[in-house]
N, C-alpha and C positions, 0 to 999 in steps of 0.2 A: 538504260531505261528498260523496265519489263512493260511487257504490253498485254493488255487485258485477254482471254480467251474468248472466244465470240460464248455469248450466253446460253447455258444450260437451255433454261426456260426462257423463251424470247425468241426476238427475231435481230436480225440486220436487214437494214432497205438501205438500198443504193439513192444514192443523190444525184438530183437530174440534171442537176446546173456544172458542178466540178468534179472532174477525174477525182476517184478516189474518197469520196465523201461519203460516208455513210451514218446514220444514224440508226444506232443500238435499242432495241428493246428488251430490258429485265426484269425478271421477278425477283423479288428479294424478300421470299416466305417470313427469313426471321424476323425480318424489322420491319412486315408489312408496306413493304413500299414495292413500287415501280421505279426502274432509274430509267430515263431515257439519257443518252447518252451523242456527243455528237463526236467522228472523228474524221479525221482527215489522215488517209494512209493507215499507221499505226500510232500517230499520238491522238489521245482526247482532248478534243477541245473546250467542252465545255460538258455537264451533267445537271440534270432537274430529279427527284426524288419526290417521287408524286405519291400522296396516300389513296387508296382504293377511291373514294368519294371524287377525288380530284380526275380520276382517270376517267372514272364516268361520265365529267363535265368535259374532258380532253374530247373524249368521242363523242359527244353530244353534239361540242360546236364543231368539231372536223365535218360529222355528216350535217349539220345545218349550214357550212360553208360551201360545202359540197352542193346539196343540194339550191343552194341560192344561186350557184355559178350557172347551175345545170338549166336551171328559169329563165337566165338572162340570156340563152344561147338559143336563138333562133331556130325554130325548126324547120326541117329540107325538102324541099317541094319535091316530090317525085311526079314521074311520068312527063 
């Protein structure tokens, strides 16, 4: 089995839940896409191939999820 090289363009983020999980972020200029990629160790598990428009709705709802959590978290009495 050949195993992907970590992305030129992109990133890799570590998985919080299991050793060794990480999920890939690509650019992929020629075919205008983003792959996002999910792996465990060195095999991939699974890949999404997102086009420019779709990426901007990806970060749209991450930071409206984000920020919905961040609402429902009480804030800390100091003093």
């Amino acid at each position: 089995m050949t195993v992907s090289p970590l992305p030129r363009r992109g990133a890799a983020l570590a998985g919080r839940d299991r050793q060794g999980r990480t999920l890939r972020v690509a650019q992929h200029r020629e075919s205008s896409r983003v792959v996002l990629s999910i792996w465990q160790d060195d095999t991939c598990l699974a890949t999404v191939r997102l086009a420019p428009e779709d990426v901007a709705r990806l970060v749209a709802e991450l930071s409206r999820t984000l920020l919905s959590d961040a609402r429902e978290v009480p804030a800390r009495r100091t003093g």
